[in-house]
C-alpha positions in Angstrom: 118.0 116.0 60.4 117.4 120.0 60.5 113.5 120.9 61.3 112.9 124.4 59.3 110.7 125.3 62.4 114.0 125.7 64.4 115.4 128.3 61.9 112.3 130.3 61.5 111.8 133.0 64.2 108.6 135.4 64.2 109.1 138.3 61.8 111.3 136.5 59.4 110.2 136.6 55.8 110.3 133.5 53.6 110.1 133.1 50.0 108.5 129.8 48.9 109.3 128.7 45.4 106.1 126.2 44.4 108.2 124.7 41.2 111.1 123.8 42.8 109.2 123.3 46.5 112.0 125.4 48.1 111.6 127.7 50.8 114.2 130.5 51.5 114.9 132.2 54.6 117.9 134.1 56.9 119.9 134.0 53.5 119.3 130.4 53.1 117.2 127.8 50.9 116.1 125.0 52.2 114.4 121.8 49.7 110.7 121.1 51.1 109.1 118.0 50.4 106.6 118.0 47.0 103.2 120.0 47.9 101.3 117.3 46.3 97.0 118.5 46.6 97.6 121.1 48.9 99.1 123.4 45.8 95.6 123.8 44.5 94.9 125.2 47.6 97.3 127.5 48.0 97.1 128.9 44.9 93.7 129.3 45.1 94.4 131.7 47.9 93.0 129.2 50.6 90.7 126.1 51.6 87.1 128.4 50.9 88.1 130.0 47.8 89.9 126.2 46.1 85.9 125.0 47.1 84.7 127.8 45.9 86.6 127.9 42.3 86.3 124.1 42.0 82.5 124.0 43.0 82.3 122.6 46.5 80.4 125.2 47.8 78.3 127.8 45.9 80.2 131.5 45.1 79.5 134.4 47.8 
């Protein structure tokens, strides 16, 4: 089984596609597995602003 990790060097740029969890790189896309609750998340813009928005933790 290929590991992305192996194909991805530093400097590389990606494109991640969230509705069909694909990832492409060097010319190549690749099928990731389902985001699941970590899409939130990431669209959010990270872990403080999802808690933020959703009301974990009080607004700055």
């Amino acid at each position: 089984r290929e590991r992305l990790i192996d194909g991805v060097k530093t400097g590389n740029i990606a494109t991640v596609d969230f509705d069909n969890d694909t990832i492409e790189f060097n010319g190549e896309v690749h099928q990731m597995k389902p985001m699941g609750d970590v899409r939130p998340v990431i669209e959010a813009g990270g872990l403080f602003n999802y808690a933020r928005q959703s009301g974990m933790i009080p607004k700055a």
